[in-house]
PDB file as gemmi writes it, atoms N, CA and C in Angstrom:
CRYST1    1.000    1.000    1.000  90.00  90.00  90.00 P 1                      
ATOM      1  N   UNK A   1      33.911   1.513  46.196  1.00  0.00           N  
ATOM      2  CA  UNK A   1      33.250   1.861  47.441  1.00  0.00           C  
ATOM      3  C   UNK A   1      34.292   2.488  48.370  1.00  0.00           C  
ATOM      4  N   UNK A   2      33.908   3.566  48.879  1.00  0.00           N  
ATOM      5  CA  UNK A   2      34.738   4.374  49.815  1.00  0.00           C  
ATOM      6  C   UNK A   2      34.801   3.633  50.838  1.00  0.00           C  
ATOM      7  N   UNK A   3      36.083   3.966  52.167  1.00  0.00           N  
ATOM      8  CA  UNK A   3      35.902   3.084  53.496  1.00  0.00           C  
ATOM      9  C   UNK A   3      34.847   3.182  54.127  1.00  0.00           C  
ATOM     10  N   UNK A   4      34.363   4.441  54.165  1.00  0.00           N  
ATOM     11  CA  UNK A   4      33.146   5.109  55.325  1.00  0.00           C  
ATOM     12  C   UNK A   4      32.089   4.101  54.994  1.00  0.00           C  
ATOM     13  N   UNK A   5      32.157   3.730  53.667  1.00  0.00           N  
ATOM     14  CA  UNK A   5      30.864   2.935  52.802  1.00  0.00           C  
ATOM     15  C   UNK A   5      31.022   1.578  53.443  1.00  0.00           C  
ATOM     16  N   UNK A   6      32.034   0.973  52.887  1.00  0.00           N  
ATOM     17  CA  UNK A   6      32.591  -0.149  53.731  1.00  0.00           C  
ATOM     18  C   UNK A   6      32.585  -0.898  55.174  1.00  0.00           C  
ATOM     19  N   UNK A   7      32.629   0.444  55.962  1.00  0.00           N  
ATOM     20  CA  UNK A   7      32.201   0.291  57.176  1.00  0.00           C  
ATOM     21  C   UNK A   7      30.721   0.388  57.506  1.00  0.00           C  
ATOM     22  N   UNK A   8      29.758   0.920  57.131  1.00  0.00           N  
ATOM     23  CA  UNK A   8      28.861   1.176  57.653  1.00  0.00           C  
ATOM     24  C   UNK A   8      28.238  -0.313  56.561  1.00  0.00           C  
ATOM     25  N   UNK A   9      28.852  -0.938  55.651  1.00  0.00           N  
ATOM     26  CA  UNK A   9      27.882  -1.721  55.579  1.00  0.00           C  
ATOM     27  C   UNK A   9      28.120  -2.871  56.012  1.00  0.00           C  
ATOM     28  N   UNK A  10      29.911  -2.909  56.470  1.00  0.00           N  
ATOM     29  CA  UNK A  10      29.693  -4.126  57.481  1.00  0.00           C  
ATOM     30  C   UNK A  10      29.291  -4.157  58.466  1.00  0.00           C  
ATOM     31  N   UNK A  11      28.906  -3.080  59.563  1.00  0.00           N  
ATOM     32  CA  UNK A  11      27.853  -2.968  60.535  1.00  0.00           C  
ATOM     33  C   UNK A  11      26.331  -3.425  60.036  1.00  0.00           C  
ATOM     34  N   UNK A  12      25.956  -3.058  58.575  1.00  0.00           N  
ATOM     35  CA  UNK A  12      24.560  -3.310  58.742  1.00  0.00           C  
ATOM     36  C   UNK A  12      24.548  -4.922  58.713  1.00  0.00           C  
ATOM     37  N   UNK A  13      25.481  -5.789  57.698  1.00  0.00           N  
ATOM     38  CA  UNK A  13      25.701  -6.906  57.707  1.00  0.00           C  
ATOM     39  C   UNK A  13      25.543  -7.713  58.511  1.00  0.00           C  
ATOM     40  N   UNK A  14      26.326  -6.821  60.061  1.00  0.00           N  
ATOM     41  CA  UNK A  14      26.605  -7.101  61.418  1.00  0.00           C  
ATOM     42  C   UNK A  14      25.002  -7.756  61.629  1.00  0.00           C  
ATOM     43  N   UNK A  15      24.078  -6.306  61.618  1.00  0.00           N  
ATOM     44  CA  UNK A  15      22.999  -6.390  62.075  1.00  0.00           C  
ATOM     45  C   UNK A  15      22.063  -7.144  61.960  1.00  0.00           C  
ATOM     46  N   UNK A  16      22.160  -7.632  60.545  1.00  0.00           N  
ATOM     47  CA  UNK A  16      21.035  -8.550  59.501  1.00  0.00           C  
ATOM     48  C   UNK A  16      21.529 -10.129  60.078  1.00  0.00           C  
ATOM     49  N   UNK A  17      22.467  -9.899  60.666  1.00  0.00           N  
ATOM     50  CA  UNK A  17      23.375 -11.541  61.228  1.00  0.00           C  
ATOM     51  C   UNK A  17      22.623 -11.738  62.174  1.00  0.00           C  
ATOM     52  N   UNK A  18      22.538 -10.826  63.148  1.00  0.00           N  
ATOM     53  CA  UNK A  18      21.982 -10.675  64.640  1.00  0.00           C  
ATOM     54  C   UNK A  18      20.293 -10.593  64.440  1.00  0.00           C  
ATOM     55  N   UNK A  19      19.753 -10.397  63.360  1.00  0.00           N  
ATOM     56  CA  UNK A  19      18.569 -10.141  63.435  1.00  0.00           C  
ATOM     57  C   UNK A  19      17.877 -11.399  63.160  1.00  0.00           C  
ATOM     58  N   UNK A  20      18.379 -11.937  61.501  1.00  0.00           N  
ATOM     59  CA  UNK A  20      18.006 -13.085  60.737  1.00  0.00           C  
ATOM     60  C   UNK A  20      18.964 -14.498  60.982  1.00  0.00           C  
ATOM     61  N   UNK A  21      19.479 -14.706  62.348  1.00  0.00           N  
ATOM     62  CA  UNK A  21      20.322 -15.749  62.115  1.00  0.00           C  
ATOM     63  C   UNK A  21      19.703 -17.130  61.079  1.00  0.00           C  
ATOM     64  N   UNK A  22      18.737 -17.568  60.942  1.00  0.00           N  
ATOM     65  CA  UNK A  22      18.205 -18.547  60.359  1.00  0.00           C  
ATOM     66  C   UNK A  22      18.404 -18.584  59.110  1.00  0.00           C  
ATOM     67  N   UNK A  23      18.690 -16.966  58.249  1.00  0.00           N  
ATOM     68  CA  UNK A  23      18.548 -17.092  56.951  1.00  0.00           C  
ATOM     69  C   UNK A  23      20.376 -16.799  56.602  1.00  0.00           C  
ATOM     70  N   UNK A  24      21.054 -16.553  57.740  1.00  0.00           N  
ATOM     71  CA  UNK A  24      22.533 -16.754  57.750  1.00  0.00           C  
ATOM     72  C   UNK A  24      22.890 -18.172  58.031  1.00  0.00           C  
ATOM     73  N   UNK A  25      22.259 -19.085  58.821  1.00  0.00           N  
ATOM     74  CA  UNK A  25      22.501 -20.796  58.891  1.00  0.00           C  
ATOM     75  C   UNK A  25      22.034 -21.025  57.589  1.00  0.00           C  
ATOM     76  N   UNK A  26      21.820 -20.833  56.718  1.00  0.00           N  
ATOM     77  CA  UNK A  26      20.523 -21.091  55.626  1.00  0.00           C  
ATOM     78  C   UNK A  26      21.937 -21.209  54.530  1.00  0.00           C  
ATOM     79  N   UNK A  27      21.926 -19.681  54.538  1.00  0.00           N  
ATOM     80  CA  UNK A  27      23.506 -19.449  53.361  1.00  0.00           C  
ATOM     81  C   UNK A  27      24.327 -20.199  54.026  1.00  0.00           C  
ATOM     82  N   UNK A  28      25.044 -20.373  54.891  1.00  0.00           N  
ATOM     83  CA  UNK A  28      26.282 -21.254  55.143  1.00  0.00           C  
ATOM     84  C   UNK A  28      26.289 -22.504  55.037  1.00  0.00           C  
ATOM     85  N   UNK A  29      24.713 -23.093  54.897  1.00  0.00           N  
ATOM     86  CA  UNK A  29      25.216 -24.658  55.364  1.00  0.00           C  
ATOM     87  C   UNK A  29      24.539 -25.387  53.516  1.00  0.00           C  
ATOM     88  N   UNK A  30      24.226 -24.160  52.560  1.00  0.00           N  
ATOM     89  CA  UNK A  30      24.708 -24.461  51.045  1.00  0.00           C  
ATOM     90  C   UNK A  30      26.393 -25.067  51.020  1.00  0.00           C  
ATOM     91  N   UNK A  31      26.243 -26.353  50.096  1.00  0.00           N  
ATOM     92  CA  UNK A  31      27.558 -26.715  49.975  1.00  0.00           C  
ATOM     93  C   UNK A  31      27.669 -26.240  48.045  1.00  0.00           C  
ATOM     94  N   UNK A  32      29.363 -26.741  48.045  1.00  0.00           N  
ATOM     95  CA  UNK A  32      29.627 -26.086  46.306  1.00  0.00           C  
ATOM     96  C   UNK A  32      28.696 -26.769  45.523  1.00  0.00           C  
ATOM     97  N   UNK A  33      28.387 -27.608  46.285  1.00  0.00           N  
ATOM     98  CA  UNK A  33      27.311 -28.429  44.949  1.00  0.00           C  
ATOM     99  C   UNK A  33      26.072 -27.936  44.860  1.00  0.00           C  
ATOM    100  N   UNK A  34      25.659 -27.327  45.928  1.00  0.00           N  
ATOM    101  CA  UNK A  34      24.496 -26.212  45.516  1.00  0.00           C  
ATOM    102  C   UNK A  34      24.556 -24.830  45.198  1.00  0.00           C  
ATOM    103  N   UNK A  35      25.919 -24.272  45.451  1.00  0.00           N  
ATOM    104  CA  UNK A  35      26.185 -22.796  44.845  1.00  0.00           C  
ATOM    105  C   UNK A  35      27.123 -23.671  43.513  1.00  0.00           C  
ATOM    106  N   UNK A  36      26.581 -23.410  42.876  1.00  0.00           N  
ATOM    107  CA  UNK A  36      27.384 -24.074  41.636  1.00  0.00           C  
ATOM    108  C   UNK A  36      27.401 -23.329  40.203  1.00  0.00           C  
ATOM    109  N   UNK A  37      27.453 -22.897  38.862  1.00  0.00           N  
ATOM    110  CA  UNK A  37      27.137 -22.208  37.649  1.00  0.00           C  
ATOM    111  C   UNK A  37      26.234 -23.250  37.329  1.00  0.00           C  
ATOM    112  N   UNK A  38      25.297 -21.980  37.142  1.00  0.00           N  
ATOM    113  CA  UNK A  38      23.904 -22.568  36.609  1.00  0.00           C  
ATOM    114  C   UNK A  38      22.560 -22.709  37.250  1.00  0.00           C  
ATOM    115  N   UNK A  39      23.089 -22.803  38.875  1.00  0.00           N  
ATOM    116  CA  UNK A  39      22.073 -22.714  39.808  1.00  0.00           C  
ATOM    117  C   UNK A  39      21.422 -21.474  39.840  1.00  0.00           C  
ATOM    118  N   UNK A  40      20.209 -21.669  40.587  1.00  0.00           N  
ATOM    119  CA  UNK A  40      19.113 -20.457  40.333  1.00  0.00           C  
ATOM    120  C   UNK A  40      18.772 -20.412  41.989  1.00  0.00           C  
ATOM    121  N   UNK A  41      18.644 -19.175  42.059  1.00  0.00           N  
ATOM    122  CA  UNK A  41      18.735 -18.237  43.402  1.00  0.00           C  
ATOM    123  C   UNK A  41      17.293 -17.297  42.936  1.00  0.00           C  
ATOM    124  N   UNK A  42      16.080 -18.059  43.609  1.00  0.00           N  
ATOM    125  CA  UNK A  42      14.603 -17.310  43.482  1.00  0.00           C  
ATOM    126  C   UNK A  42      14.195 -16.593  45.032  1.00  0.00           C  
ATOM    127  N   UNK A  43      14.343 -15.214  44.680  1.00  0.00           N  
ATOM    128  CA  UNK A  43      13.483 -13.748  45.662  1.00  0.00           C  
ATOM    129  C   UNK A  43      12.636 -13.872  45.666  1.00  0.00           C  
ATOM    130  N   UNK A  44      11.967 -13.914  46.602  1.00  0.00           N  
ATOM    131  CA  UNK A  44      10.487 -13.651  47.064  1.00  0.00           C  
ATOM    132  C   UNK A  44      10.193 -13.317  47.947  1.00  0.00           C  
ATOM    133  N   UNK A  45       9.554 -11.672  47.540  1.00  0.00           N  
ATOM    134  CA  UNK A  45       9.183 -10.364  48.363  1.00  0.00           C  
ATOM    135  C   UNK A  45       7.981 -10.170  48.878  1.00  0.00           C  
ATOM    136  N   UNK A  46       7.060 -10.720  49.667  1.00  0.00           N  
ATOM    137  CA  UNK A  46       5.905 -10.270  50.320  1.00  0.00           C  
ATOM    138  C   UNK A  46       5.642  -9.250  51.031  1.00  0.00           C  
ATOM    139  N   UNK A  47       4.495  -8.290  50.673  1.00  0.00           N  
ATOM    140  CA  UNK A  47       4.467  -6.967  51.520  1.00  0.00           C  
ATOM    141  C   UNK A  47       3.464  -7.329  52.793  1.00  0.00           C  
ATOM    142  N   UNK A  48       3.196  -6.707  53.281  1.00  0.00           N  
ATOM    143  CA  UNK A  48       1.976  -7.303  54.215  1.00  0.00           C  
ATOM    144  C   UNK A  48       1.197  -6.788  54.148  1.00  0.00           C  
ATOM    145  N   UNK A  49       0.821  -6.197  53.225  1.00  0.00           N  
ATOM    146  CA  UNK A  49      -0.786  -6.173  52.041  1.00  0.00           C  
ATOM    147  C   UNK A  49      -0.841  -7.525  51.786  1.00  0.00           C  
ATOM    148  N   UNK A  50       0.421  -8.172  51.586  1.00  0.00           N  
ATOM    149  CA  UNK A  50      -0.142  -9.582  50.306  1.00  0.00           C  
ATOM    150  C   UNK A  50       0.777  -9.424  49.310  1.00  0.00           C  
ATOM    151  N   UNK A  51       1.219  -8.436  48.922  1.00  0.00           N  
ATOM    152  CA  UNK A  51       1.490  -8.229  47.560  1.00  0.00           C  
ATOM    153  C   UNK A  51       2.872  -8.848  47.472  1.00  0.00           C  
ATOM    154  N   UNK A  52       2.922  -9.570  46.498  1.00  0.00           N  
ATOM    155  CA  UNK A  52       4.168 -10.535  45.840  1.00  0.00           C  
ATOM    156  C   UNK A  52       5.071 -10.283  44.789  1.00  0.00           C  
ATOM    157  N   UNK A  53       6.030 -10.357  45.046  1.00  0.00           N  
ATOM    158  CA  UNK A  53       7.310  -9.904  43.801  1.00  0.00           C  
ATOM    159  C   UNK A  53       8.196 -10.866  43.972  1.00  0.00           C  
ATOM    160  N   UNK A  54       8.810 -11.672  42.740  1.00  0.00           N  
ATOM    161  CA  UNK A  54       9.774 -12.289  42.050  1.00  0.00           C  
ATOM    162  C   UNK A  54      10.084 -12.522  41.548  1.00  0.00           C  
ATOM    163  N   UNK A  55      12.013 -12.746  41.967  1.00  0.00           N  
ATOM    164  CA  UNK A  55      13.206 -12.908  40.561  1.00  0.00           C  
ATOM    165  C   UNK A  55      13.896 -13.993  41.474  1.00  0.00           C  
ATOM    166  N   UNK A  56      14.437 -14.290  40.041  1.00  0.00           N  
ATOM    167  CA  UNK A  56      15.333 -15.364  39.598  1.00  0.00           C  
ATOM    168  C   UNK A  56      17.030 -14.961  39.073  1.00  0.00           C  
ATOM    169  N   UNK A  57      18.055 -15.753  39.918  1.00  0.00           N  
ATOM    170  CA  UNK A  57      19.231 -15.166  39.114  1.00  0.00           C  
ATOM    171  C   UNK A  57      19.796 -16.876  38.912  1.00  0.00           C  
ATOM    172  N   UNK A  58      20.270 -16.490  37.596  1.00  0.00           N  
ATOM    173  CA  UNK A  58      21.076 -18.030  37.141  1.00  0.00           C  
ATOM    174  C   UNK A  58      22.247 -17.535  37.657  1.00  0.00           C  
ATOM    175  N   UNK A  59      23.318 -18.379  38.307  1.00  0.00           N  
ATOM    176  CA  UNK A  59      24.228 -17.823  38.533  1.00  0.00           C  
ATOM    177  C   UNK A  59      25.084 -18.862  37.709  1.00  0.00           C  
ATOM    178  N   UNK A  60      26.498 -17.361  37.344  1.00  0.00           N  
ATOM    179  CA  UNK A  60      27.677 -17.041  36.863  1.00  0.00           C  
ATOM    180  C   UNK A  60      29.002 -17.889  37.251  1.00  0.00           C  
ATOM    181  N   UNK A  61      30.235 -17.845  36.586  1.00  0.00           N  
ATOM    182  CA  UNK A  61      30.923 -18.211  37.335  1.00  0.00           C  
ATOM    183  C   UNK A  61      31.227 -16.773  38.324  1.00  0.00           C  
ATOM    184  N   UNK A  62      31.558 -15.913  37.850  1.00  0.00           N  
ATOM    185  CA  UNK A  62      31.573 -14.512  39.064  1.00  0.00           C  
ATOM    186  C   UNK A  62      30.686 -14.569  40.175  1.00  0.00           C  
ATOM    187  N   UNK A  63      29.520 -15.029  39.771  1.00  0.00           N  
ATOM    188  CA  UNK A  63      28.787 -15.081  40.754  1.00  0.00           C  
ATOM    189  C   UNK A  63      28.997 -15.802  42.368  1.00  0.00           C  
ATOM    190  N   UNK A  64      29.643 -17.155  41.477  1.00  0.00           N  
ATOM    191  CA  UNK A  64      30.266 -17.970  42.134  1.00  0.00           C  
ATOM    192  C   UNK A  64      31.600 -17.344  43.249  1.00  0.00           C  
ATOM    193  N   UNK A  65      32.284 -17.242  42.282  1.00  0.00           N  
ATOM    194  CA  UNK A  65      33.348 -16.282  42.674  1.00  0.00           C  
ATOM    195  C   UNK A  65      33.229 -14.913  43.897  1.00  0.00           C  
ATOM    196  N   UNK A  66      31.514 -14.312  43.771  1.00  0.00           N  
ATOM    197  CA  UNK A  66      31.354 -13.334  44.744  1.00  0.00           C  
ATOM    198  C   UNK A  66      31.280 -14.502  46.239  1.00  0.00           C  
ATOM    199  N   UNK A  67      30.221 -15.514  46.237  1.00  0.00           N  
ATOM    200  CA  UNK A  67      29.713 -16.374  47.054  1.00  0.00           C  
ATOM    201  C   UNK A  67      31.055 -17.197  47.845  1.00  0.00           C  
ATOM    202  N   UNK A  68      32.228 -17.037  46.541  1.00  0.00           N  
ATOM    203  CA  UNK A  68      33.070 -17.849  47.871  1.00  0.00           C  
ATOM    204  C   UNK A  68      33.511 -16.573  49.030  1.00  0.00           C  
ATOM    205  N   UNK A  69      33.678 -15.359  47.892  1.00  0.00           N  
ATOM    206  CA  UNK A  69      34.509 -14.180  49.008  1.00  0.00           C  
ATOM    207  C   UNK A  69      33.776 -14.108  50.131  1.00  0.00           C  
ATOM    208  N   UNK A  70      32.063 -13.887  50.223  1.00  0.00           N  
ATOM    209  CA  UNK A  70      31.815 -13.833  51.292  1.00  0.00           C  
ATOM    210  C   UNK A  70      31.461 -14.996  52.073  1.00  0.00           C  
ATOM    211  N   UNK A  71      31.521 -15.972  51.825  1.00  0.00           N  
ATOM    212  CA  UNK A  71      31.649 -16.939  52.694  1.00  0.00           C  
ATOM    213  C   UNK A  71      33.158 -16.883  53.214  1.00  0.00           C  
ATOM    214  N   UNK A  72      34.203 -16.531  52.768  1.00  0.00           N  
ATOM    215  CA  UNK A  72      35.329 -16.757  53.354  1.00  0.00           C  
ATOM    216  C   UNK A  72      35.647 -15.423  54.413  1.00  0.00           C  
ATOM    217  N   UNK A  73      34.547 -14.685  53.964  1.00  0.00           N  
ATOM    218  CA  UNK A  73      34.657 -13.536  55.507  1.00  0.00           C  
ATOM    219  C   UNK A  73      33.635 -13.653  55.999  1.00  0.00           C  
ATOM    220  N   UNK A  74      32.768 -14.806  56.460  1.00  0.00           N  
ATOM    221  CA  UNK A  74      31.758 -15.158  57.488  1.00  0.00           C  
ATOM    222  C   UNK A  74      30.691 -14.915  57.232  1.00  0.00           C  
ATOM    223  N   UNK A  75      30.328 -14.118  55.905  1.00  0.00           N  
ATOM    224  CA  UNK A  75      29.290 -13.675  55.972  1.00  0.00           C  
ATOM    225  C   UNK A  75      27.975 -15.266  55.525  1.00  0.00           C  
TER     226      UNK A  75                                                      
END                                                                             
Protein backbone atom coordinates (compact mmCIF):
# COMPACT_ATOMS: atom_id res chain seq x y z
CA UNK A 1 0.00 0.00 0.00
CA UNK A 2 1.30 3.37 -1.08
CA UNK A 3 1.45 6.34 1.69
CA UNK A 4 -1.31 8.43 -0.06
CA UNK A 5 -3.29 4.95 0.48
CA UNK A 6 -2.27 4.80 3.99
CA UNK A 7 -3.32 8.04 4.77
CA UNK A 8 -6.52 8.36 3.42
CA UNK A 9 -7.44 5.18 5.07
CA UNK A 10 -6.44 6.19 8.33
CA UNK A 11 -8.71 9.16 8.01
CA UNK A 12 -11.55 6.94 6.95
CA UNK A 13 -10.75 4.72 10.07
CA UNK A 14 -10.70 8.13 11.80
CA UNK A 15 -14.22 8.51 10.62
CA UNK A 16 -15.88 5.04 11.20
CA UNK A 17 -14.42 5.73 15.05
CA UNK A 18 -16.37 8.97 15.21
CA UNK A 19 -19.33 7.61 13.55
CA UNK A 20 -19.73 3.91 15.10
CA UNK A 21 -18.17 4.41 18.52
CA UNK A 22 -20.25 1.41 19.94
CA UNK A 23 -18.98 -1.05 17.45
CA UNK A 24 -15.25 0.37 18.30
CA UNK A 25 -16.11 -0.23 22.37
CA UNK A 26 -17.37 -3.58 21.01
CA UNK A 27 -13.77 -4.55 19.34
CA UNK A 28 -11.73 -3.27 22.23
CA UNK A 29 -13.30 -4.59 25.15
CA UNK A 30 -12.84 -8.49 23.28
CA UNK A 31 -10.18 -9.97 25.54
CA UNK A 32 -7.31 -12.75 24.07
CA UNK A 33 -9.60 -15.24 25.19
CA UNK A 34 -12.12 -14.23 22.79
CA UNK A 35 -9.85 -13.23 19.82
CA UNK A 36 -8.19 -16.48 20.05
CA UNK A 37 -7.31 -19.38 16.85
CA UNK A 38 -10.26 -20.91 16.09
CA UNK A 39 -12.73 -18.33 17.00
CA UNK A 40 -15.38 -17.36 14.51
CA UNK A 41 -16.08 -13.75 13.55
CA UNK A 42 -19.95 -13.88 11.84
CA UNK A 43 -20.98 -10.63 9.18
CA UNK A 44 -24.16 -9.74 8.96
CA UNK A 45 -25.22 -7.43 6.18
CA UNK A 46 -28.79 -6.08 6.10
CA UNK A 47 -29.96 -3.87 3.24
CA UNK A 48 -32.99 -1.91 4.00
CA UNK A 49 -35.03 -3.81 1.58
CA UNK A 50 -34.53 -6.66 4.16
CA UNK A 51 -32.17 -8.37 2.29
CA UNK A 52 -29.55 -10.48 4.32
CA UNK A 53 -25.99 -11.64 3.68
CA UNK A 54 -23.58 -13.83 5.73
CA UNK A 55 -20.04 -14.95 6.48
CA UNK A 56 -18.14 -16.51 8.81
CA UNK A 57 -14.24 -16.33 9.30
CA UNK A 58 -12.45 -19.00 11.57
CA UNK A 59 -9.67 -17.22 12.57
CA UNK A 60 -5.87 -17.94 12.00
CA UNK A 61 -3.00 -17.53 13.94
CA UNK A 62 -2.21 -14.39 11.37
CA UNK A 63 -5.34 -13.47 11.90
CA UNK A 64 -4.63 -13.18 15.34
CA UNK A 65 -1.52 -11.58 14.68
CA UNK A 66 -3.46 -8.80 12.34
CA UNK A 67 -5.98 -8.16 15.58
CA UNK A 68 -3.12 -7.54 17.94
CA UNK A 69 -1.44 -4.84 15.36
CA UNK A 70 -4.48 -3.01 15.30
CA UNK A 71 -5.39 -3.01 18.59
CA UNK A 72 -1.95 -1.83 19.46
CA UNK A 73 -2.59 1.32 17.19
CA UNK A 74 -6.05 2.06 18.76
CA UNK A 75 -7.90 0.94 16.33
Amino acid sequence: MNPISMMQAAGRIKIFQEQHPKAIAFIQSLSENDIREGSVIELKVTTPEGKTSVANIKLTSDDIETFKILKSTGV
